[in-house]
N, C-alpha and C positions, 0 to 999 in steps of 0.2 A: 735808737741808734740808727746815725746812716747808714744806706748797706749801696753800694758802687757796684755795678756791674758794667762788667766790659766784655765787649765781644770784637775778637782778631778774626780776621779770615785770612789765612794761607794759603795761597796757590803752588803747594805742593804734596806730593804726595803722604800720608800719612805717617808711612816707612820713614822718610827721611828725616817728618819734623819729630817724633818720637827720637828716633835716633841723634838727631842734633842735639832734644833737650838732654841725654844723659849722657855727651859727650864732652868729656874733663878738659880733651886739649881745648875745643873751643870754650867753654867756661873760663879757664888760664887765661886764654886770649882777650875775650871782653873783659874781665876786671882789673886789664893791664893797669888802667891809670887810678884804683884804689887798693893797688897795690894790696889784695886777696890772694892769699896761697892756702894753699892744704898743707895740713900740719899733723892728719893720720888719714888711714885708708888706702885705697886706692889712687893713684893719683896721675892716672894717663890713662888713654882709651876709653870705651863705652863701659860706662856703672853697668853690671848687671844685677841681678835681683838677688836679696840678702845681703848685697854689695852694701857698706857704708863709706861717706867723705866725713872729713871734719874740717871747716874753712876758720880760716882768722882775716879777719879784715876793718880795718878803721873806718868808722861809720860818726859822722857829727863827733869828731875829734877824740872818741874812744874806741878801743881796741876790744872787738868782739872774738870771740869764739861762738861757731853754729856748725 
């Protein structure tokens, strides 16, 4: 099996990019144009822990839930 690794480097604080990654509005925002919503959970401000989403979004012309 392939195995891909990627390595980002962020120049920003740790604080900020943790908190961006579990932050709903901006999630909302980037999957404007494949048209992803949340369809249980929480669904605005930062996920916190024990917190769950559940998203729906059309991927290769079917309609997922994750």
């Amino acid at each position: 099996m392939t195995t891909i690794h990627l390595k980002t480097i962020i120049n920003a604080e740790i604080k900020v990019v943790f908190n961006t990654a579990r932050n709903l509005d901006y999630h909302k925002e980037s999957f404007f144009f494949t048209k992803e919503k949340i369809i249980a959970g929480r669904s605005s401000g930062l996920i916190e822990e024990d917190e769950s989403v559940t998203w729906q979004g059309k991927h290769f012309g079917f309609y997922l839930i994750y």
